[in-house]
C-alpha positions as CSV (number, residue, x, y, z in Angstrom):
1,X,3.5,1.4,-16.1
2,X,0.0,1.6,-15.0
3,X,0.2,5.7,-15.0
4,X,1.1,5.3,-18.6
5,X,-1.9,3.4,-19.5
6,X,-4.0,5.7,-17.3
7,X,-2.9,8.8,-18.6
8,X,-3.4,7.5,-22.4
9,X,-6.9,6.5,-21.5
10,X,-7.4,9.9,-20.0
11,X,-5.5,11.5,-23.4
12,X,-8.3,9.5,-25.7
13,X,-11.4,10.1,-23.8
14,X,-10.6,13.8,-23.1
15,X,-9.6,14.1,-27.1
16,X,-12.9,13.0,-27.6
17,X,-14.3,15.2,-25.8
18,X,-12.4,18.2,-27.3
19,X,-13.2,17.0,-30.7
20,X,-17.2,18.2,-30.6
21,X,-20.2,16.4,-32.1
22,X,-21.7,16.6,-29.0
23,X,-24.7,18.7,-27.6
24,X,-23.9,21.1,-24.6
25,X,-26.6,19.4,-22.4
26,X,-25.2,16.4,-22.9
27,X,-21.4,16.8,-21.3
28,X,-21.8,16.4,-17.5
29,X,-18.9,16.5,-15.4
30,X,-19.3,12.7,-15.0
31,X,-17.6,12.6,-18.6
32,X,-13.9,13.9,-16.8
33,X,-14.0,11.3,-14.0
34,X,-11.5,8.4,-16.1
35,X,-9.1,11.8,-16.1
36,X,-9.3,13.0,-13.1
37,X,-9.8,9.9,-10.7
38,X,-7.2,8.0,-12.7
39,X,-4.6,10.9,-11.9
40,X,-5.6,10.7,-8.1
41,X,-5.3,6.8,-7.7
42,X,-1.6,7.2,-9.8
43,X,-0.5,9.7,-7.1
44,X,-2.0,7.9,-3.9
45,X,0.1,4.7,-5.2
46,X,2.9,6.8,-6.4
47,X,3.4,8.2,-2.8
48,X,2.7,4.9,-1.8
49,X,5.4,3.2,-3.6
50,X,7.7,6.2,-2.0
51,X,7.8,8.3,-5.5
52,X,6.7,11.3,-3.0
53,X,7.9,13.7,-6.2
54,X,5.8,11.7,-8.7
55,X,3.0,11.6,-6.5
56,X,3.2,14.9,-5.9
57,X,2.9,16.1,-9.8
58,X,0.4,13.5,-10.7
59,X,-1.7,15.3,-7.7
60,X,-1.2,18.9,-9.1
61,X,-2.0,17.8,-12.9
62,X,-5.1,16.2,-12.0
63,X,-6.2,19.3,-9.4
64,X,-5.5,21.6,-12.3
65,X,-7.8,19.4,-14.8
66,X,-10.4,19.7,-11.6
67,X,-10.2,23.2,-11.9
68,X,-10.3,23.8,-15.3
């Protein structure tokens, strides 16, 4: 349920984001962290918890928005 709300947050701030109005110097990569940490934590717990396969693609989503 958590993940949910985590991945929502993620959604809004990175819509933001996407949606301009700001100034190229001002974007840092600080501004990706809620996404990105968020996904990490979900698939630490999600392992965790023994959802190894859940863990596993909340790890590669957030590596891919790492990369990207």
């Amino acid at each position: 349920m958590l993940a949910i709300g985590q991945l929502s947050f993620g959604v809004y701030r990175s819509g933001r984001l996407c949606m301009g109005g700001r100034k190229p110097e001002t974007i840092t990569p600080i501004l990706y962290l809620p996404t990105v940490a968020g996904g990490f934590v979900s698939a630490i717990v999600a392992s965790t918890l023994g959802y190894r396969e859940w863990g596993a693609l909340f790890f590669g989503a957030k590596t891919d928005c790492v990369i990207v």
